[in-house]
C-alpha positions in Angstrom: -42.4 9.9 101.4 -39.4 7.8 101.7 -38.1 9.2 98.6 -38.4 13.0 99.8 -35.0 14.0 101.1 -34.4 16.0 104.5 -33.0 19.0 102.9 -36.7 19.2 101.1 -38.4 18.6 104.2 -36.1 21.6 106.0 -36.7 24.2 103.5 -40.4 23.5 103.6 -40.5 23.7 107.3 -38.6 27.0 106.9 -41.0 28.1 104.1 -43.8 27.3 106.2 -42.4 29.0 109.1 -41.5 32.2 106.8 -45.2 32.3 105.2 -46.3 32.7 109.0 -43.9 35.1 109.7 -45.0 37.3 107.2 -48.8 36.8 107.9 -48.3 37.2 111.4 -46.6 40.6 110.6 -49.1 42.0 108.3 -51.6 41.1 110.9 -50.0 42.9 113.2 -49.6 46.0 110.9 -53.4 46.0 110.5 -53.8 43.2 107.3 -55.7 40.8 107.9 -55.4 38.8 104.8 -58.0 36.1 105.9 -61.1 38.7 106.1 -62.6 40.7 103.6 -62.0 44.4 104.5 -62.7 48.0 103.4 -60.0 50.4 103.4 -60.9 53.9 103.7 -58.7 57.5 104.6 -58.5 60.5 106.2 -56.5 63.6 106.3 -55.3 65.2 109.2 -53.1 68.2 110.2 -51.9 66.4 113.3 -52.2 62.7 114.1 -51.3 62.8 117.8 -49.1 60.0 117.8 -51.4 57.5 116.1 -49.7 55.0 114.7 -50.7 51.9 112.1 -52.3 48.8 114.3 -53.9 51.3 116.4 -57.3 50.4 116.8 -60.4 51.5 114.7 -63.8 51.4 117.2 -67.5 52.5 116.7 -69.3 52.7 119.6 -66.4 51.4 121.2 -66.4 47.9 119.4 -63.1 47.1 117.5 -63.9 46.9 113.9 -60.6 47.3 112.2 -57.0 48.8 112.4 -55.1 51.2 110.8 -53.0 50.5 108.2 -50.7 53.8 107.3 -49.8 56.9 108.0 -48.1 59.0 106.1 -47.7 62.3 104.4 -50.3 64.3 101.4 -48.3 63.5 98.6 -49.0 67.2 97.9 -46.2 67.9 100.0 -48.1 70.6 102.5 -47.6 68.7 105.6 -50.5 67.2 105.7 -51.0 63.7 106.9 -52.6 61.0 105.2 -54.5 57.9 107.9 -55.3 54.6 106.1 -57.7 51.9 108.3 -59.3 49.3 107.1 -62.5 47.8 108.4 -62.9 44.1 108.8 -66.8 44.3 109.0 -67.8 44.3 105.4 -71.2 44.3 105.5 -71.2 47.5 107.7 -72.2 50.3 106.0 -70.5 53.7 106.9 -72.5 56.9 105.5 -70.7 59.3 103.7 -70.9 62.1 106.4 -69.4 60.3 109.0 -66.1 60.9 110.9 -63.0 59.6 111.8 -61.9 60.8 115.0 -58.7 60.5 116.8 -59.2 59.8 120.4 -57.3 58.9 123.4 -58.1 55.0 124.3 -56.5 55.1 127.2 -55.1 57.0 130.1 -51.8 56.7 128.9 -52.5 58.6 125.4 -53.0 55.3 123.5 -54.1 56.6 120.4 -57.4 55.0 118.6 -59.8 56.2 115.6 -63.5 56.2 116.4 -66.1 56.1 113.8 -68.3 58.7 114.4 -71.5 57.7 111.9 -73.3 60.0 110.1 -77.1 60.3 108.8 -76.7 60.3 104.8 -78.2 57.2 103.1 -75.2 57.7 100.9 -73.0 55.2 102.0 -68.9 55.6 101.7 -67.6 52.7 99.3 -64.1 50.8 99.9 -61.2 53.6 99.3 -63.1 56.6 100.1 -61.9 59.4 101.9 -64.2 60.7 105.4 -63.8 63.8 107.1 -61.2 64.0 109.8 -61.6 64.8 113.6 -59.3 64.9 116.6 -60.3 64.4 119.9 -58.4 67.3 122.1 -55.7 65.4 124.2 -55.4 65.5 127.8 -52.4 67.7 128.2 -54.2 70.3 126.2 -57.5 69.9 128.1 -55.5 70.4 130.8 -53.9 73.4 129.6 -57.7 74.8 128.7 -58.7 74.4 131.8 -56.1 76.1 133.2 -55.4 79.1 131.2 -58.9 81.1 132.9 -56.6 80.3 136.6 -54.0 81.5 135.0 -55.4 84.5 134.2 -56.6 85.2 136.6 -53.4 84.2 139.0 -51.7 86.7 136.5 -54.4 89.5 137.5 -53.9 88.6 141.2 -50.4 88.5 141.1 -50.8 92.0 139.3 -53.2 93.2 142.0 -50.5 92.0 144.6 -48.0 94.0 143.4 -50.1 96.8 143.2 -50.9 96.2 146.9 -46.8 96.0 147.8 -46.3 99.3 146.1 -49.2 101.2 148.0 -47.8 99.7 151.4 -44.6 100.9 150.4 -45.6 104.7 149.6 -47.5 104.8 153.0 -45.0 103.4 154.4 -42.1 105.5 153.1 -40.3 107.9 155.9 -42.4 111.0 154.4 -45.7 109.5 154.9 -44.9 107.4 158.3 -44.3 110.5 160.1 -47.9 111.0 161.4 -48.5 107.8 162.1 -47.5 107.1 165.6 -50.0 110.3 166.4 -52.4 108.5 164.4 -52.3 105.7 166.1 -52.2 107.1 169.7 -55.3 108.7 168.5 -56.8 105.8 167.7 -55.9 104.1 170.9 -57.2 107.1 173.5 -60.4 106.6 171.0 -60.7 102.6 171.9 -60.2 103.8 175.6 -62.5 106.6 175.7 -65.4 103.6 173.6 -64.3 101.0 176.1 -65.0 102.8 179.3 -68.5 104.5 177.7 -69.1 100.7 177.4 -68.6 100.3 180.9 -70.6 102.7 182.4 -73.0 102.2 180.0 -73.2 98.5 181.4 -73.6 99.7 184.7 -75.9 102.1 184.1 -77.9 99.2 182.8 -77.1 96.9 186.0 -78.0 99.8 188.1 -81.4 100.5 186.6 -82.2 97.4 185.9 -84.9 97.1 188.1 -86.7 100.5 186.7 -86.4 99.4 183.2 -88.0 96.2 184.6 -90.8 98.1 186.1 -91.0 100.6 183.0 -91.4 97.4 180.4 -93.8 95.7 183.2 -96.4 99.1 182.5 -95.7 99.0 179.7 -97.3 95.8 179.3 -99.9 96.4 181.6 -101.3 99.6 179.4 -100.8 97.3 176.6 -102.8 94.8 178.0 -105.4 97.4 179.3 -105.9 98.5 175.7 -105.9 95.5 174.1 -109.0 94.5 177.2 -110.7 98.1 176.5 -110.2 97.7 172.5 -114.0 97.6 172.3 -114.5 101.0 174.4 -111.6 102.4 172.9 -113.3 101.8 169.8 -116.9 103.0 170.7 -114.9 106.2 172.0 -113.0 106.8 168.6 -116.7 106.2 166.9 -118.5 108.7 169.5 -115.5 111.3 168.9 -116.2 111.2 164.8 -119.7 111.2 165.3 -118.9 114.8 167.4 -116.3 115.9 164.7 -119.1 115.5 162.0 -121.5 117.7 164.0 -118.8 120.4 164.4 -118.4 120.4 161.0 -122.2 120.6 160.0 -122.6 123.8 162.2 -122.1 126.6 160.8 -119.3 128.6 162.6 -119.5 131.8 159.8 -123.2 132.5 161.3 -121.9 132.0 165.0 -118.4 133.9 164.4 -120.8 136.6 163.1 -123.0 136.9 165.9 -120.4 137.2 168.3 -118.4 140.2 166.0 -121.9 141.7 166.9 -122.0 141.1 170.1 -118.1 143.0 170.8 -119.2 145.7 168.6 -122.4 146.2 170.8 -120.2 145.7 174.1 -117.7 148.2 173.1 -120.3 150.9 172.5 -121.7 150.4 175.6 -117.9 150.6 177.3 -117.4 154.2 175.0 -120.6 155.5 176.3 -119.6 154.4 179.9 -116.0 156.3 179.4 -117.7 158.9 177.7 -119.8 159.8 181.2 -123.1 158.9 179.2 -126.1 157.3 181.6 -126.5 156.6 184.9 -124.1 153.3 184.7 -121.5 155.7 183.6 -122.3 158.0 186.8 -121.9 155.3 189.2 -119.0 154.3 187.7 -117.3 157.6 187.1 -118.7 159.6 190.0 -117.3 158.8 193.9 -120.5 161.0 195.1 -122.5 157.6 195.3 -119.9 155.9 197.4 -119.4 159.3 199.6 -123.1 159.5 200.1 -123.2 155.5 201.1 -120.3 156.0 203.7 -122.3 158.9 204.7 -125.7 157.2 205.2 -123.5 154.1 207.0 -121.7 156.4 209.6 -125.7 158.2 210.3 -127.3 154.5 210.5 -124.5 153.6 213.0 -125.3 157.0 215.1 -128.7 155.9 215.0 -127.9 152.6 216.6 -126.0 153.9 219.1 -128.4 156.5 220.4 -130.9 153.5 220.1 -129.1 151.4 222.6 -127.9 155.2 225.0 -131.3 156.2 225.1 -134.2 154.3 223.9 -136.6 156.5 225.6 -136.5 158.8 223.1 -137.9 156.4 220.9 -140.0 153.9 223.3 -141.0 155.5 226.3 -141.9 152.7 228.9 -141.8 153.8 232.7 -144.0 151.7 235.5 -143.2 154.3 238.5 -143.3 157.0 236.9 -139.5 157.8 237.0 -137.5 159.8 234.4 -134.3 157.3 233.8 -131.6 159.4 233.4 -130.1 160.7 229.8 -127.3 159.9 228.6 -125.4 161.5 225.1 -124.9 159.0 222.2 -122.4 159.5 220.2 -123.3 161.3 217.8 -124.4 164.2 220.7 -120.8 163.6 221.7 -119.3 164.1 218.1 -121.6 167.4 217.9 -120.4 168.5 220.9 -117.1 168.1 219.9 -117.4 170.2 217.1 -118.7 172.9 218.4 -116.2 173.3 220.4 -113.4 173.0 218.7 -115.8 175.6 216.3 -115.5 178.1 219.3 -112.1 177.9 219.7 -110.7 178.5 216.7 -113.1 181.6 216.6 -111.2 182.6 219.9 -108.1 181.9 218.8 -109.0 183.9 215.1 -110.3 186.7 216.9 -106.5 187.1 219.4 
């Protein structure tokens, strides 16, 4: 070594130092040159802002980085994603995805393997089918373009609203209002003191609605103690209403039409002057005769109690007692005469 000069020594040091450099580097653009790795693509319309060294995960473990990104050298705008995979011995079916994602909150941008179910298997430089996860700016925006619908249809409504209140507000349609309004008023005046005497109506009778709900308990509480007579009463009334309706009211309906009938022939033959009913009905000779036959039984007496001789003659000396006229002698002598002079007077 003592023959190897320091200018040889230098440029290997720099050499050395370069070589690392570079390694470093390509490690850091996704190249790892010390592992075996598979490299594999996707197309996308829209890479988000992934860039090469940006993670490659599945199931959130790191398994590789990405390499490139660049355009479709078809030239339609397309862009091409290569990532490599460090973990050879993983095998990735041919149906699975490659999904852009957000690894972060702050939009870090990541490729997630999403695996598929083919026993196929994708082999180094194959391309899988794209996917990108939507960011959070334009979740944001999805969920916020229902409320801002519907803001929109509100603020629609509202203006709406504004224009209404302005038509009944203009100076053609405000001219009845201040009527209305009084109207209104002498109506929440008229309620409020109906409220008031209502309430004293209630304070007033108070105790009479007190008494009226304490009957009212008591008949319910009689009823409820008298259910069972109650009851036997509603039973005894049914049995009755089922022997009304077994007898047989045509039959009994008819008998009585009979009997009318017969009554009003005996009534015609009464009017009619027929039998002797009909004579002491219609004739006044029966009553005459009674009056008669009273006034001659009450003579009778009379002249009993004047002169009972006449009729029971009882004397112990002997003695005539003297006569005296009853009144019926009197009433014949009266007659007579006032007889004799009205002959005179006829006779002058």
């Amino acid at each position: 070594m003592k023959g190897v000069s320091k200018e040889f020594k230098i440029g290997t040091i720099v050499v050395i130092c370069l070589v690392l450099l570079v390694v470093g580097i390509t490690y850091l653009k996704g190249v790892n040159i010390f592992a075996e790795q598979k490299q594999f693509h996707a197309i996308y319309a829209n890479v988000d802002g992934l860039g090469p060294s940006n993670p490659v995960v599945l199931n959130g473990l790191k398994i590789g980085q990405v390499q490139g990104v660049d355009f479709h050298p078809n030239g339609d705008g397309s862009i091409v994603v290569s990532f490599s995979i460090d973990k050879k011995e993983l095998n990735i079916p041919g149906d699975s995805k490659a999904k852009i994602f957000n690894s972060d909150f702050f939009g870090s941008k990541a490729i997630d393997i999403i695996m598929g179910e083919e026993m196929d298997y994708a082999s180094d430089g194959d391309t899988l089918t794209s996917d990108i996860e939507m960011g959070l700016a334009e979740a944001v925006r999805k969920e916020l373009a229902p409320l801002k619908q519907k803001t929109d249809q509100l603020i629609s409504g509202v203006d709406d609203i504004i224009t209404n209140l302005n038509a009944v507000f203009d100076d053609d349609a405000t001219q009845g209002l201040p009527k209305a309004f009084e109207s209104l008023e002498r109506t929440l005046e008229t309620l409020e003191k109906t409220t008031i005497r209502l309430d004293e109506t209630v304070a007033e009778n108070k105790a009479t609605v007190g008494a009226i709900f304490t009957n009212v308990e008591s008949i319910t509480k009689n009823l409820s103690n008298n259910n069972e007579k109650l009851s036997n009463i509603i039973t005894n009334f049914d049995a009755i209403s089922d022997s009304l309706a077994k007898v047989n009211f045509a039959q009994t309906i008819e008998k009585a039409d009979q009997a009318l009938l017969s009554f009003a022939e005996i009534s015609e033959k009464i009017n009619n002057g027929e039998g002797t009913l009909s004579q002491l009905i219609n004739s006044d000779s029966l009553h005459t005769s009674l009056l008669e036959t009273n006034k001659e039984v009450q003579y009778l007496i009379n002249d009993l109690y004047m002169n009972p001789w006449r009729y029971v003659h009882v004397s112990i000396f002997g003695k005539k007692p003297k006569e005296k006229y009853s009144k019926r002698e009197l009433r014949q002598l009266r007659q007579m005469i006032d007889e004799e002079l009205n002959s005179k007077e006829n006779e002058e």
